[in-house]
C-alpha positions as CSV (number, residue, x, y, z in Angstrom):
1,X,-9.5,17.0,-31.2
2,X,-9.9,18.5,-27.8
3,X,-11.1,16.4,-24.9
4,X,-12.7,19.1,-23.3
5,X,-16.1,18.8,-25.5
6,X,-19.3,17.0,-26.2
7,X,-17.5,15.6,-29.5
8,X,-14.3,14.8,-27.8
9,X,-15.8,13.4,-24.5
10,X,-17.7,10.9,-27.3
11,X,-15.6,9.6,-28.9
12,X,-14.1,8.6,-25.5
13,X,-17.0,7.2,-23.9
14,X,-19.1,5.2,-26.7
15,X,-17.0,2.3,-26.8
16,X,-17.6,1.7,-23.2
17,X,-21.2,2.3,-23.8
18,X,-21.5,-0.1,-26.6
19,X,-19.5,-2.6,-24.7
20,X,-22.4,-2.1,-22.1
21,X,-25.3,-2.4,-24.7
22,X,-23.7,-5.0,-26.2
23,X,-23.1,-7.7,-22.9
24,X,-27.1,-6.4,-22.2
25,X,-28.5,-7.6,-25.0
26,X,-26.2,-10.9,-24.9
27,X,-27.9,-10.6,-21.2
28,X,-31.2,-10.1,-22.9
29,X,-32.3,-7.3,-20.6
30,X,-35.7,-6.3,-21.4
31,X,-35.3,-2.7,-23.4
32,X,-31.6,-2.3,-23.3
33,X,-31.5,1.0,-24.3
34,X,-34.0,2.8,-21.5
35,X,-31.8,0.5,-19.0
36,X,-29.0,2.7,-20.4
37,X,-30.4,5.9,-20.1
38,X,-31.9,4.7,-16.7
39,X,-28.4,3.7,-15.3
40,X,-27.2,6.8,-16.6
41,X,-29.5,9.0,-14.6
42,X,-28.3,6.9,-11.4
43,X,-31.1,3.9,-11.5
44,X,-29.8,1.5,-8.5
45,X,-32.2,-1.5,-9.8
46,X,-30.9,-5.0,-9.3
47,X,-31.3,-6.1,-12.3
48,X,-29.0,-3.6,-13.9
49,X,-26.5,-3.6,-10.8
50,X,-23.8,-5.5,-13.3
51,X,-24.1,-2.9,-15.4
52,X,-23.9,0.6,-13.1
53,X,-20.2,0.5,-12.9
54,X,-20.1,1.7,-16.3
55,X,-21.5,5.2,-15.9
56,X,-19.3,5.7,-12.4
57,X,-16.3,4.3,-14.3
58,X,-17.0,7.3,-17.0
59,X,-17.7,9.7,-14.8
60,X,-14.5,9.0,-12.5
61,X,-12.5,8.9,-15.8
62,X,-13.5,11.6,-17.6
63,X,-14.9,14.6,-15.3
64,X,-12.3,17.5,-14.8
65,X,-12.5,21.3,-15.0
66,X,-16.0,21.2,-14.3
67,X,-17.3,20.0,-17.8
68,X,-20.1,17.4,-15.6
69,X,-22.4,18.9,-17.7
70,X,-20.3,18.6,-21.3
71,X,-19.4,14.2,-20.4
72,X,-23.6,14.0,-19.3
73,X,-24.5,15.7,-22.9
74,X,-21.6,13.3,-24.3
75,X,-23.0,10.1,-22.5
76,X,-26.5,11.1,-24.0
77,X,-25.4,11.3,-27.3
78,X,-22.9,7.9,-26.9
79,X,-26.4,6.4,-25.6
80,X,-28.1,7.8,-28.7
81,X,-25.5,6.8,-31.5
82,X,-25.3,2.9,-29.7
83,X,-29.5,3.0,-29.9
84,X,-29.2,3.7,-33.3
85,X,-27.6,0.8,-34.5
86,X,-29.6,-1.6,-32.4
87,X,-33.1,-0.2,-33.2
């Protein structure tokens, strides 16, 4: 598996993601999975402040060659995959 794609950049970032979702719901934040997608798209709210590190964390981590767009389609569909198994 290559690292350098939306499947490879997955695998790597949904544990974080579900770590995330996860201490959220133990945190019962109201609509866990919006606050996700919200933090991903850069949401600054205070009440998810605990929480923003993850996507910066990702981002520093995994962003090289210019595949921003590949890890933000790969974070989508971490997002997605975690949802799935709450909802």
């Amino acid at each position: 598996m290559t690292y350098n794609s939306v499947e490879g950049l997955e695998v790597l970032v949904l544990p974080q993601i579900a770590a995330t979702l996860n201490a959220m719901m133990r945190e019962g934040v109201v609509d866990p999975v919006n606050a996700l997608r919200r933090l991903q798209g850069g949401s600054d709210e205070p009440t998810l402040r605990p929480y923003s590190a993850t996507f910066r964390t990702l981002r520093g981590l995994y962003v090289f060659d210019g595949n921003e767009q590949i890890l933000e389609q790969a974070m989508r569909q971490a997002v997605d995959l975690a949802a799935s198994v709450v909802i």
